[in-house]
C-alpha positions as CSV (number, residue, x, y, z in Angstrom):
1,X,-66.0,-18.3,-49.3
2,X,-67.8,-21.4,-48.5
3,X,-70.9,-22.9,-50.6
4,X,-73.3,-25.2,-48.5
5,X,-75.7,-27.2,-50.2
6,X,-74.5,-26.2,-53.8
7,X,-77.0,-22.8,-53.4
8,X,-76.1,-21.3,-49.8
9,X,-73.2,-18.6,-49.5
10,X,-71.8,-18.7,-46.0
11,X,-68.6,-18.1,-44.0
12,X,-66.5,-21.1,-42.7
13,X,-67.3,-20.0,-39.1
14,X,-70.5,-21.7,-39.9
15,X,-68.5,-25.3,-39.3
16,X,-68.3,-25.2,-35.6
17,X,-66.8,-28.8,-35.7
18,X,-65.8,-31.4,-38.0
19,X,-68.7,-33.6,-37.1
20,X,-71.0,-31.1,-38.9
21,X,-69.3,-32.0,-42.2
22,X,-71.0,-34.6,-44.4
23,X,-68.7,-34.2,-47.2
24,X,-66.0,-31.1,-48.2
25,X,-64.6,-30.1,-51.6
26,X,-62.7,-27.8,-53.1
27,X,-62.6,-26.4,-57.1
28,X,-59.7,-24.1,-58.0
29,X,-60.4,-23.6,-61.3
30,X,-63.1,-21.2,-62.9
31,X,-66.7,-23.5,-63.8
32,X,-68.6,-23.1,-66.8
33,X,-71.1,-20.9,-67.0
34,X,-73.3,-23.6,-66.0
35,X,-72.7,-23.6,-62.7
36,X,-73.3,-20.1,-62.5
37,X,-70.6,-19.3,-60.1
38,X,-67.3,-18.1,-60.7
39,X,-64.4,-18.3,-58.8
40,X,-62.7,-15.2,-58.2
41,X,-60.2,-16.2,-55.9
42,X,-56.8,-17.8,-55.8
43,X,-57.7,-20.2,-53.0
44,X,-60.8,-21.5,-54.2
45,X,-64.1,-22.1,-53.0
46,X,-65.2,-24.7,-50.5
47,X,-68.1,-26.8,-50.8
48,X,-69.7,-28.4,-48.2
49,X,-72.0,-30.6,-47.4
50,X,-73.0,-30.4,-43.6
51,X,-75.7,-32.6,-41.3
52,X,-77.0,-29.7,-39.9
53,X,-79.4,-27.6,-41.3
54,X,-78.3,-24.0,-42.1
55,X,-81.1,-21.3,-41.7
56,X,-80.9,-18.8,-44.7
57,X,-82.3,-15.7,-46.8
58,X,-83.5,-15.5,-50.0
59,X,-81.5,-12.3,-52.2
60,X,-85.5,-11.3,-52.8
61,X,-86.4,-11.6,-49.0
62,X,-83.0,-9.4,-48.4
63,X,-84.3,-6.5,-50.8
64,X,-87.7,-6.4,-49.7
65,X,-86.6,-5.9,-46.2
66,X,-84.7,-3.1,-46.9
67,X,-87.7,-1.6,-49.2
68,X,-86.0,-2.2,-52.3
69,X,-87.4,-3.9,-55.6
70,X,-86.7,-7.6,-55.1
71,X,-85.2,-8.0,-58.3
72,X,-82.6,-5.9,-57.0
73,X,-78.8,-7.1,-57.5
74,X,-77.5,-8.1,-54.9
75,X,-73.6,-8.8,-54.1
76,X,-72.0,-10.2,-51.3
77,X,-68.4,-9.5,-50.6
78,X,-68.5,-7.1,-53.2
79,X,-68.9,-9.9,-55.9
80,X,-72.6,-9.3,-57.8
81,X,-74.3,-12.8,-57.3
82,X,-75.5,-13.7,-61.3
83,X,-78.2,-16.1,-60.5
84,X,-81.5,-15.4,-58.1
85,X,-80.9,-19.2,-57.0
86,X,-78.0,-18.3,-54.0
87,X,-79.2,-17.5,-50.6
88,X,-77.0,-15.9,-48.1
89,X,-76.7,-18.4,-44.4
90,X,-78.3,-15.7,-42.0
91,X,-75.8,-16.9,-39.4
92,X,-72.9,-16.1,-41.9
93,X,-74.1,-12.1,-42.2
94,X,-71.2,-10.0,-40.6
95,X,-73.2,-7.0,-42.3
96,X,-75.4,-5.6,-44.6
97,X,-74.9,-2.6,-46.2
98,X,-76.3,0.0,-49.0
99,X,-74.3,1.4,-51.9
100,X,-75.9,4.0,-53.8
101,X,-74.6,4.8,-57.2
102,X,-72.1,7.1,-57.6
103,X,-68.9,8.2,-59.8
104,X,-66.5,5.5,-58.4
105,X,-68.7,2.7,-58.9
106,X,-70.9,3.2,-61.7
107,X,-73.8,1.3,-60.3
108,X,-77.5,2.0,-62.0
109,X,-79.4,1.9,-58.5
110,X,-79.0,1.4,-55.2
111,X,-77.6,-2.5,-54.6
112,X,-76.8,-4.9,-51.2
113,X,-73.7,-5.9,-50.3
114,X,-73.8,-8.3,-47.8
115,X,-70.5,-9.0,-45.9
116,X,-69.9,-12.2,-44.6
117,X,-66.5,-11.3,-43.7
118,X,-66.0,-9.2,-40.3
119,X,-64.3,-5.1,-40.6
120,X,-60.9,-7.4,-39.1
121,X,-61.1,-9.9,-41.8
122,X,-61.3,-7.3,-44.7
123,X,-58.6,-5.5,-43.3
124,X,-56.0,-8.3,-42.2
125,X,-57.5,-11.2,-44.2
126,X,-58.8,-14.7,-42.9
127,X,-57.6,-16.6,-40.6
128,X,-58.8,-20.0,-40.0
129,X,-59.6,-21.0,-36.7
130,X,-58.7,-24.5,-35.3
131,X,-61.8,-26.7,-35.0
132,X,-62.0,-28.9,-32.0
């Protein structure tokens, strides 16, 4: 997973070559609650601060195009985003898709769960590409 700009959730096929990178950083370990993100990964999360600008979506602009309440939670990669203050990189959306509740997942309504990873990614896990 990649944070841009400390608020925007992206994929790294957003860096289309290392001159888009202002600065890079990585944190390992889980933040306070401060930060309000949480690292649920053993590799980390990658910060990044890039030149270019990166078009993006509001999680309230997401709901109320797909006629839901936009208050709505919203999760991307299957991880519920805690704070209203992330925005998804458009560019980044592999795709978007509604889970309504059921037994298995014990949801309260219907929620978005944007995936920035592709059906091949999911399946096989990432690869990263070389940039030129």
């Amino acid at each position: 997973m990649l944070l841009v700009a400390e608020h925007i959730i992206a994929n790294i096929n957003i860096i289309t070559s290392k001159e888009d990178i202002e600065e890079i950083g990585v944190i390992k370990d889980k933040p306070s609650r401060e930060t309000h993100f949480y690292n649920l990964t053993a590799n980390g999360i990658l910060f990044a601060k890039l030149k270019k600008e990166i078009p993006n979506k509001t999680q309230a602009e997401l709901n109320i195009f797909l006629d839901l309440d936009e208050n709505n939670p919203v999760y991307v990669n299957g991880y519920l985003l805690e704070h209203n203050t992330y925005t998804i990189a458009t560019e980044s959306i592999a795709e978007v898709e509604l889970v309504a509740p059921n037994k298995e997942n014990n949801l309260a309504q219907t929620v978005i769960n944007v995936w920035t990873l592709t059906q091949e990614e999911r399946e096989n896990g990432c690869a990263l590409s070389q940039m030129e």
